[in-house]
N, C-alpha and C positions, 0 to 999 in steps of 0.2 A: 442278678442281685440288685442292680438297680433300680429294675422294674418293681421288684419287689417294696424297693425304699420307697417310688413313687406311688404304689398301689397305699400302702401304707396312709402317709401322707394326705392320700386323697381321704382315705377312712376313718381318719381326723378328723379332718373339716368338717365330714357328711354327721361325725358324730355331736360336735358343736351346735351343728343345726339343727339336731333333732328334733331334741324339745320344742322349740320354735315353731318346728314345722309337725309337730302331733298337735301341738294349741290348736295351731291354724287349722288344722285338720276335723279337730274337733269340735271344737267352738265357733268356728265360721262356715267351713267347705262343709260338712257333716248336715246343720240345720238345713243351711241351702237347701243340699238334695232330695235333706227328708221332706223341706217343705214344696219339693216341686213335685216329689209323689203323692204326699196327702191331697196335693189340689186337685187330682184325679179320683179322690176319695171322697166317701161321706164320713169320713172319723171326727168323732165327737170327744175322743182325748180318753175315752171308756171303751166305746168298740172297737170292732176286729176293721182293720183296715177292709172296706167293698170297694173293690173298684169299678166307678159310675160315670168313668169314659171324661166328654166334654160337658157334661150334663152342670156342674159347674159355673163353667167360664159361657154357658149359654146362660143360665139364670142368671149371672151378674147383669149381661147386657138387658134382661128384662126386669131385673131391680128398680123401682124407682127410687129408692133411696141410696143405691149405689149412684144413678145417674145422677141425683141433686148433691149426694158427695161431689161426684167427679166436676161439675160444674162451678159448685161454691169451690174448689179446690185450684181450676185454673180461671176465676176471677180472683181470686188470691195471688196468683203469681202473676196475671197480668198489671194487676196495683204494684204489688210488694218489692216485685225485681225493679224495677225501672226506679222508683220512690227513692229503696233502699239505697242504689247505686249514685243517684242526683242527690240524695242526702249525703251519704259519704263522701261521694264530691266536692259537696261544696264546703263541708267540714273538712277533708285534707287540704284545699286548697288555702281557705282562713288560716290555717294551721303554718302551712308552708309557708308564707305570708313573712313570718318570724315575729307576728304584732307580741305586744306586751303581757306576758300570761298566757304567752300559747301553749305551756304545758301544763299548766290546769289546764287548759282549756280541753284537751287533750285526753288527759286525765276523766276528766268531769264526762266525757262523750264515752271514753271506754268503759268506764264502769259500770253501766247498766249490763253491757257482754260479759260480766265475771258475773252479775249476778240470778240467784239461784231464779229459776223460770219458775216455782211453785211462788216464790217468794212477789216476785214480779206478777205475777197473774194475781197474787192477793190483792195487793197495792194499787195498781189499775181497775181492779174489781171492787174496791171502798169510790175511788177518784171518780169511778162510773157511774155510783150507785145514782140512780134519776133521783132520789127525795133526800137522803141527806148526804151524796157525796160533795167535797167538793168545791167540784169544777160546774156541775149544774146551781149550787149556791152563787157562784163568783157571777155566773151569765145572770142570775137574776136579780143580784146584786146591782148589774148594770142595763138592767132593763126590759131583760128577755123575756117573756111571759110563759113562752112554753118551751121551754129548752130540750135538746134533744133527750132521747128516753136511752141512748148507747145500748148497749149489750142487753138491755131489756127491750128491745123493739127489735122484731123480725128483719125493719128494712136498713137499720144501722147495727146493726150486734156486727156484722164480718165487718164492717167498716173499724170497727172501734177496735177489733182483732190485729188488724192491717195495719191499723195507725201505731197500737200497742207491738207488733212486730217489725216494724221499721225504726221506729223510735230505739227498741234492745238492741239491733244487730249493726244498727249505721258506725257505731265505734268501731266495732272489728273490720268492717270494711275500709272504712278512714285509714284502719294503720296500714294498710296492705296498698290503699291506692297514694296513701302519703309516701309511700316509699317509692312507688314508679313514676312518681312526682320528682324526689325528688335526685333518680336516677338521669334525669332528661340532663342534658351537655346544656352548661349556662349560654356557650356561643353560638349557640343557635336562638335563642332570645335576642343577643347583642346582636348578631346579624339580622334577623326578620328585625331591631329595633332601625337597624342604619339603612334595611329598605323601605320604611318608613312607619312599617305596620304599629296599627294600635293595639289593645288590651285584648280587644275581640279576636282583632286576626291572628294574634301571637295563640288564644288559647286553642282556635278552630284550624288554623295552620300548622301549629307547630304543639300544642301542649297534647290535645285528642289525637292527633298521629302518634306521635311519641311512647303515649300512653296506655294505646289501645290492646298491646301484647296484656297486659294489667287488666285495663278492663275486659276484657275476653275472661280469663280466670273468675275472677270476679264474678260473673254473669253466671259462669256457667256454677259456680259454688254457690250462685243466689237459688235458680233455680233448682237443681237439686235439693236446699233447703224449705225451698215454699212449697215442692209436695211432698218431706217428712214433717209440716208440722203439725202437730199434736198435743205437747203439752199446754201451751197456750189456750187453745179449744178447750182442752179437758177440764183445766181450772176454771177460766172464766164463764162458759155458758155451758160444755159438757155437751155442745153439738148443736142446744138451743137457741133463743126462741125457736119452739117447732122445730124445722131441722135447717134454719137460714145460716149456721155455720157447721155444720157436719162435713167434713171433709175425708179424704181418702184414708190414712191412715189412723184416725175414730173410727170411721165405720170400718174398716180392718178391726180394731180391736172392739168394737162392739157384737160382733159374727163373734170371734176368734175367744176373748175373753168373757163377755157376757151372756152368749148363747151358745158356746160353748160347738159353735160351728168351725172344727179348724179346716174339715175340708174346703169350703166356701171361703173362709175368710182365707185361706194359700192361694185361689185362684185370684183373689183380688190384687192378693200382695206381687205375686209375678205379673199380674197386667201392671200395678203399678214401677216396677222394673222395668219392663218392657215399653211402659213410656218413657221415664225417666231417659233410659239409652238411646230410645231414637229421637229426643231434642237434643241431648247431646250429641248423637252422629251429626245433624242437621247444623249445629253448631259449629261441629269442628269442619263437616262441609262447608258453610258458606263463609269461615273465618277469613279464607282468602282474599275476598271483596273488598273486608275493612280492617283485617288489623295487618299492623306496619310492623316486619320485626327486622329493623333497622342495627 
């Protein structure tokens, strides 16, 4: 009888979760799979699933415009991680500070993060424009004669991208690093103050240890971030000039949506998985070395 009561009970629960767990089933676990079978495919979203082995994930690697994605892709995250993180930095630290207006200030840095990324890529996209945006007005204003060309010039378009994607995203970092700011024990400031330390040693002693559980997260939420981005791309140049900002998940959805290649464009997408997890394994391997979790 009681096993009974207990069996019961259990059949409850499981039924609670159902729904939860058909969602996840279906809308998540379910594409996955189908998208790790099509990548053995040549299915164009009309045909009969052919299965064509690794024939796929070998053409990627002879892609040349997959390989000038996957490049423009990790010279984007080698600017943007680091940028993003020294920018939100040094804006939770201002912040932390408690100067006059720190929440405006606060304020003012978060809100490009709430705001919508088509909207933002417009606005950036007039601020760019080389002849009447403008910031190429203000530079000639003051003397410039030939001011950068941004997003219309092959050798600044990803730069102007980078710029535009550190600028959005340093607010939401800000709140997350202001908070393991200001999680740090004040007596350990008062102490490193009475062994005599200054500004510098307090931050590289005592503030970067402290904090480093924080910035680990961080990092690794950057990087993840800098190779799904996309919308960004899409609005402002669309992959262009030529293909100097085409990045991984564009040329996914260029295969995928616009040539209507979904077998090819799923082997891209599980290489780009497959990267993504082994910087993160490599991260949370080598976290030992540097972060403090005190």
């Amino acid at each position: 009888m009681i096993k009974n009561k207990r069996v019961a009970r259990y059949l409850k629960g499981y039924l609670f979760i159902l729904p939860n767990f058909i969602g996840f089933f279906v809308f998540m676990a379910l594409p996955i799979i189908m998208g790790f079978v099509i990548s053995f495919t040549d299915y164009n979203g009309f045909s009969q699933f052919n299965f064509v082995g690794l024939k796929n994930y070998i053409n990627m690697f002879q892609d040349e415009y997959f390989r000038v994605s996957l490049r423009n892709n990790v010279v984007y995250t080698l600017v943007t991680v680091p940028g993003t993180i020294v920018f939100a930095l040094l804006l939770a630290m201002a912040v932390n500070q408690g100067i006059k207006g720190s929440g405006l200030f606060k304020t003012m840095f978060f809100l490009p993060n709430i705001s919508s990324m088509v909207a933002v890529g417009i606005v950036w996209s007039m601020i760019f424009n080389p002849t009447v945006g403008p910031l190429n007005q203000l530079l000639r204003a003051v003397g410039m004669e030939n001011p950068p060309m941004w997003i219309s010039s092959t050798s600044t378009a990803l730069g102007s991208i980078m710029l535009v994607a550190i600028w959005k995203q340093a607010g939401y970092y800000m709140i997350i690093l202001l908070a393991g700011l200001q999680s740090i024990p004040s007596q350990l400031y008062e102490a490193s103050a009475i062994d005599g330390a200054g500004p510098v040693q307090k931050f590289f002693k005592v503030t970067l240890p402290m904090l480093s559980p924080t910035m680990f997260m961080v990092t690794i939420l950057c990087i993840i971030n800098s190779f799904q981005v996309f919308d960004l791309v899409n609005i402002m140049t669309a992959g262009g000039p030529g293909r100097s900002t085409n990045v991984l998940v564009f040329r996914i959805y260029q295969e995928g949506f616009q040539k209507l290649q979904f077998g090819y464009a799923s082997s891209m997408a599980y290489f780009l998985f497959l990267l993504v997890m082994i910087i993160t394994i490599i991260q949370f391997r080598g976290q030992k070395k540097w972060v403090n979790y005190m």
